[in-house]
N, C-alpha and C positions, 0 to 999 in steps of 0.2 A: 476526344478525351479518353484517357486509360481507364481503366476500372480500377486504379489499383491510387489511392492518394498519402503520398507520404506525410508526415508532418515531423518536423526538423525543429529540437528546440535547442539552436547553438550555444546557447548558456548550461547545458545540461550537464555535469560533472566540474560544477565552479570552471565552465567555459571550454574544457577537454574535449565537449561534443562536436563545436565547431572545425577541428580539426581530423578529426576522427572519422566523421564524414567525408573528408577528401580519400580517403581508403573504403568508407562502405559503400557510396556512389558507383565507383567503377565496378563494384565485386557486386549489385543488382542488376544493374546492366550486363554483366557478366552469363548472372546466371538465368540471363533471358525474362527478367519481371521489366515489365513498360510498366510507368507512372509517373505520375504527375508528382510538384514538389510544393511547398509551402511551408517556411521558415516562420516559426513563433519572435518577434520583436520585444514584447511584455508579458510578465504572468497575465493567465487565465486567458488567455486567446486562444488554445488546444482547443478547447470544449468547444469554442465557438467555430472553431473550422471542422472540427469532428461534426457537428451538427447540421451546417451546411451540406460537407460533403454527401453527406448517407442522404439529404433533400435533392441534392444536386442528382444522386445515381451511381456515387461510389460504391464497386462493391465489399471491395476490403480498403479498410483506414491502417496504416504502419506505422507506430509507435518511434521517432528513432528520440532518445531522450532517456530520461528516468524515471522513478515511480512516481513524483509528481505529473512529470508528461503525461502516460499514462494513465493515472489518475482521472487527469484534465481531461482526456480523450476520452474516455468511458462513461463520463457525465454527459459529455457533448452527444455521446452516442443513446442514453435511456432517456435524454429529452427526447428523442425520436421513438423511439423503441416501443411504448406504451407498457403492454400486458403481455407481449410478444419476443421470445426472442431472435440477438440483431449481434451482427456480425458483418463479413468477418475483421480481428484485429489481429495484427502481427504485432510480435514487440522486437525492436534491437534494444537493446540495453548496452548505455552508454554513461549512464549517470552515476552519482556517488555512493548510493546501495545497493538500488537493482533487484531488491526484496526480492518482488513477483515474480522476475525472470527467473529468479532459480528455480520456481516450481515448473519450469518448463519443460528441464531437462532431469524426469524419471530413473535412477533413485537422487532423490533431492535433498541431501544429509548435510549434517554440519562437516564434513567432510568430503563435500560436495566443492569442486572449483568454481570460484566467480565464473559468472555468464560470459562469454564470448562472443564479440557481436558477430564473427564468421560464424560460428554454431548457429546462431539468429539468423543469418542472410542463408544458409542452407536447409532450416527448417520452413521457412517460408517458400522455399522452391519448390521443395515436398509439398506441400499443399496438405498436410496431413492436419486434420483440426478435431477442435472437440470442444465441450458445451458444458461452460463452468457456470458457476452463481453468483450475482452480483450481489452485493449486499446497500441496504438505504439505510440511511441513516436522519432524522430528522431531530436536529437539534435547535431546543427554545428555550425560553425564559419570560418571564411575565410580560414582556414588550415585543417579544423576535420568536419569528420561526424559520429556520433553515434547514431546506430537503439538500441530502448528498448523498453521491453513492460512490463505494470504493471496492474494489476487487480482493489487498489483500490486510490490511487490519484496521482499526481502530483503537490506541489507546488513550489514557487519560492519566494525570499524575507526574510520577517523576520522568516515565520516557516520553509527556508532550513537551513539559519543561526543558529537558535534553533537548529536543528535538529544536527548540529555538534558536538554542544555543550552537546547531553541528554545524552551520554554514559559515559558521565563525571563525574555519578554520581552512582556510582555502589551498592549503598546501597538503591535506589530507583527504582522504577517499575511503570511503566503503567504513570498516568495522573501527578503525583508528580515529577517521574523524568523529564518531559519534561516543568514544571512547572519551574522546576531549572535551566534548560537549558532553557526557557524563563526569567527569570529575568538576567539571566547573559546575555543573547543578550542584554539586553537592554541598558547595558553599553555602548556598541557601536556598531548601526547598519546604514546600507546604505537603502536610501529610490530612489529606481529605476523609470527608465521614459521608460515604455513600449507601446506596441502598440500590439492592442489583436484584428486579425483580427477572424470573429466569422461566421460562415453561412451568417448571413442573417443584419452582421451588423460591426463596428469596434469601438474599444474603444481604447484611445489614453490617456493617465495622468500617473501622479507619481502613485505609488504604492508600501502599505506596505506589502502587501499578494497579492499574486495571485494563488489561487487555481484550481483546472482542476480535476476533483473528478466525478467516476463511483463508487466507496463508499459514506460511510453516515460521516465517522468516519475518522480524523487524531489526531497523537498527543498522543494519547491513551486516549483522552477521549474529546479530541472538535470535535462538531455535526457540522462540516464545512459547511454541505450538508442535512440536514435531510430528506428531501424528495428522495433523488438520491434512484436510484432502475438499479442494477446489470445488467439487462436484455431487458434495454425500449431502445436500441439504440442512445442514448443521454448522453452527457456530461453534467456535473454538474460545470459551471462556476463561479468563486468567486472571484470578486475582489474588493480590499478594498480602500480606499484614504487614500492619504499619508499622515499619522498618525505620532506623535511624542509619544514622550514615554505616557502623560497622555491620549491621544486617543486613544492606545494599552490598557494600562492597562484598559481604561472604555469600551472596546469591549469585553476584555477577556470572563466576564461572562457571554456576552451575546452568544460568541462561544461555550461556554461549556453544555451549556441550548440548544443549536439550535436557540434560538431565535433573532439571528441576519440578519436574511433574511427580510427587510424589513426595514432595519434602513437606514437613508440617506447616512452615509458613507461606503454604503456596495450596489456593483452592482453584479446582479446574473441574467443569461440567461443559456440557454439549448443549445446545438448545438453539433454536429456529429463530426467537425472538428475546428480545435482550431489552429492556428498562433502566435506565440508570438515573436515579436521583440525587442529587446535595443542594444543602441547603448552599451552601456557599458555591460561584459560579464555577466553573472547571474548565481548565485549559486541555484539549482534546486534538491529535492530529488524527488525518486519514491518510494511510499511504505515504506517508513521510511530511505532510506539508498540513500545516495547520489549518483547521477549515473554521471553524466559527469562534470568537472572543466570549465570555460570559455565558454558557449554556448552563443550566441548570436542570434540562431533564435531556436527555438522550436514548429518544425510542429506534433501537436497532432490529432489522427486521430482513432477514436472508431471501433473496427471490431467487428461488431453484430455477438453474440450467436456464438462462438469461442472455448469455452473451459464447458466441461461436466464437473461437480462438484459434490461430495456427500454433503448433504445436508439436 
């Protein structure tokens, strides 16, 4: 057995990953990594071979896929993991955002070029890693409780709304499809009345974003966070005012630039552990991919320097 276990999810980039992988295969064997291979068939089977493996004796699990991949992998890996942290993960990034991979490659700007998965298959050769913060999440509602953890954000509002919407668009990638899957929300979206209790403070109002980001990057290509940094033990909090559709559209560009931190209708603090209530239930993704229907409270809570990462 190798130490080293891939995990391949050929649907990853509306099914572009499947072939993609005929070029990264030979280019790991190339650059002298033995490993073992395992192709994902259906969602949420990541987490379940991530889990295995690290039981099994893997020493590093390889990401090839997207930030749901990913996502899924990193679950599979703190069901193991307990109090302690667990590694190691490489990522290729192959899929239709690729958020997290961009924090890979240091300076990480909106001006930054998408992730290259050759960039990925030589940082992994390096062997060079480092020891980021996973973040849990535990969302419920008077009948359900559901633990998850995600690496690079959490939001709720009109970008989970999008976010149902971006795979609707299968001739699209990265910053364009979720662009598409933003204008078609705007057709018809719900503007939420939360309450964001925060360390050191509490914010109460409608809201058309609420963001919760240990990344820099959603969307595949809005700087929700520009400043956030993987590793500082702090959440990157974002929340917007409730915006109608011409208050959306004249934020947009300044989302995508980053330079929205500092505009009147945009609140932003820092904090370790994050509370979010409404009374009405809230549609919320993690990482690109929707994780629970009807939550109504969402206790977020950052666990410093958690997961070893190549890098």
């Amino acid at each position: 057995m190798a130490q080293t276990l891939v995990i391949l999810n050929p649907n990853a980039g509306n099914g572009r990953a499947s072939k993609t992988w005929l070029a990264i295969e030979p280019a790991l064997h190339e650059s002298g990594i033995e490993f073992d291979l395992t192709r994902t068939t259906a969602p949420h089977q990541a987490d379940a071979f991530a889990e295995k493996a690290k039981r099994d004796g893997y020493e590093t699990i390889i990401s090839v896929g997207g930030d749901g991949t990913t996502n899924e992998i990193v679950n599979g890996l703190m069901r193991v993991a307990g109090a302690v942290p667990i590694g190691t993960l490489g990522i290729i990034p192959i899929g239709s955002g690729n958020d997290f991979a961009k924090m890979l490659a240091e300076p990480a700007t909106p001006a930054s070029p998408q992730p290259d998965w050759r960039a990925a298959v030589q940082r992994i050769r390096a062997g060079a890693t480092r020891v980021i913060d996973v973040v849990r999440v535990v969302a419920s509602n008077a009948t359900n409780a559901h633990e998850h953890f995600f690496l690079n954000a959490l939001d709720t509002g009109f970008g989970a709304h999008a976010n149902t919407h971006a795979h609707e668009f299968p001739q699209l990638t990265g910053t364009a499809m979720y662009l598409a899957a933003i204008f078609k929300t705007l057709i018809k979206f719900e503007i939420d009345d939360v309450k964001v209790t925060l360390d050191d403070r509490v914010i109460a109002q409608t809201s058309t974003m609420l963001a919760i980001t240990n990344g820099r990057c959603i969307g595949g290509g809005f700087w929700i966070a520009p400043s956030a940094r993987v590793d500082d033990g702090l959440l990157e909090v974002i929340v917007a005012d409730g915006l109608g559709r011409a208050g959306i559209l004249a934020l947009l560009p300044k989302v995508m630039k980053g330079t929205h931190i500092g505009d009147p209708r945009i609140k932003s603090a820092q904090s370790a552990r994050v509370i979010i209530e409404s009374r009405a239930p809230l549609a919320f993704e993690t990482d690109g991919e929707i994780s629970f229907n009807g939550a109504t409270r969402l206790d977020i809570q950052l666990l410093p320097k958690r997961l070893q990462i190549l890098m």
